[in-house]
C-alpha positions in Angstrom: 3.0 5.2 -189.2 0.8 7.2 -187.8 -2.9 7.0 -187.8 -4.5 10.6 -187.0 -5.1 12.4 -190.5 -3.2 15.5 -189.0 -0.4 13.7 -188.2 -0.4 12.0 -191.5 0.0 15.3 -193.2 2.6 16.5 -190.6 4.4 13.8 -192.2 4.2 14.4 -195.6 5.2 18.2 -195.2 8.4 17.4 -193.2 9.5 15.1 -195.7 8.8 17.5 -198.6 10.5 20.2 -196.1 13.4 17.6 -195.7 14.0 17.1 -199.0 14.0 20.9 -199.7 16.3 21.4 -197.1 18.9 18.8 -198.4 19.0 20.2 -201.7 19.5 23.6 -200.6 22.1 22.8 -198.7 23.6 20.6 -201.1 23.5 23.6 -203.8 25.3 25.9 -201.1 28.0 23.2 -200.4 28.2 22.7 -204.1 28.7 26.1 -204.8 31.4 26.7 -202.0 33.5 23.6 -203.7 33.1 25.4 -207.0 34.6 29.1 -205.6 37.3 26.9 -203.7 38.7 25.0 -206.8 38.6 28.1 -208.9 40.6 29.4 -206.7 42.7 26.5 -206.5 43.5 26.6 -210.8 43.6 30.5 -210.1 40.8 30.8 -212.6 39.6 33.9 -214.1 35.4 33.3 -212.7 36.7 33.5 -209.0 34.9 37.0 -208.3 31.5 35.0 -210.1 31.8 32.0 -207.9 32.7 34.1 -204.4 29.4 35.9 -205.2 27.2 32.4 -205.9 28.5 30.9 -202.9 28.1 34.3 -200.5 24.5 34.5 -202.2 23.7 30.2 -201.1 25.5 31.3 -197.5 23.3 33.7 -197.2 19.6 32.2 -198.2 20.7 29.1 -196.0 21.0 31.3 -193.5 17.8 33.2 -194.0 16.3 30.0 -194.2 17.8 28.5 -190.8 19.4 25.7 -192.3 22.8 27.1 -191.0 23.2 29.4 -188.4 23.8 33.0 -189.0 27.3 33.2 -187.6 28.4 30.2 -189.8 27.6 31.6 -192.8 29.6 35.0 -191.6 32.5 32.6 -191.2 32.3 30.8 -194.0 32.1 33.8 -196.2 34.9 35.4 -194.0 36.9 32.1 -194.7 35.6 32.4 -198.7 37.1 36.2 -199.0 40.3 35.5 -197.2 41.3 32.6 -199.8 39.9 35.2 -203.0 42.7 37.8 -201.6 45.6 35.3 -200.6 
């Protein structure tokens, strides 16, 4: 544990930035396994779901919680299983 003040509040804000970052990403993944089992039944939201998951692709993205080329592939990946 560290003892400096600074470093104390370093602390706390990665940990709050950590746990941010695990929910976000757990909402993208979340969203992706939604799109994908719609697909799956061949339900009739399909278009709604493609659109929440490109949306969470994309903010992780912005955010730098994924790379900008893997959410391009993802989404790629995402379309070509809507039009199969």
């Amino acid at each position: 544990m560290p003892n400096i003040k600074s470093a104390i509040k370093r602390t706390k804000t990665n940990a709050a930035r950590n746990e941010a970052n695990i929910q976000q990403k757990s909402s993208m993944r979340t969203a992706i396994k939604r799109f994908e089992t719609a697909v799956q039944n061949d339900s009739d939201n399909k278009t709604e779901l493609l659109s929440s998951a490109v949306k969470q692709l994309d903010k992780a993205a912005q955010k730098g919680l994924i790379h900008k080329n893997n959410a391009d592939r993802q989404k790629s990946r995402l379309m070509k299983k809507l039009n199969a």
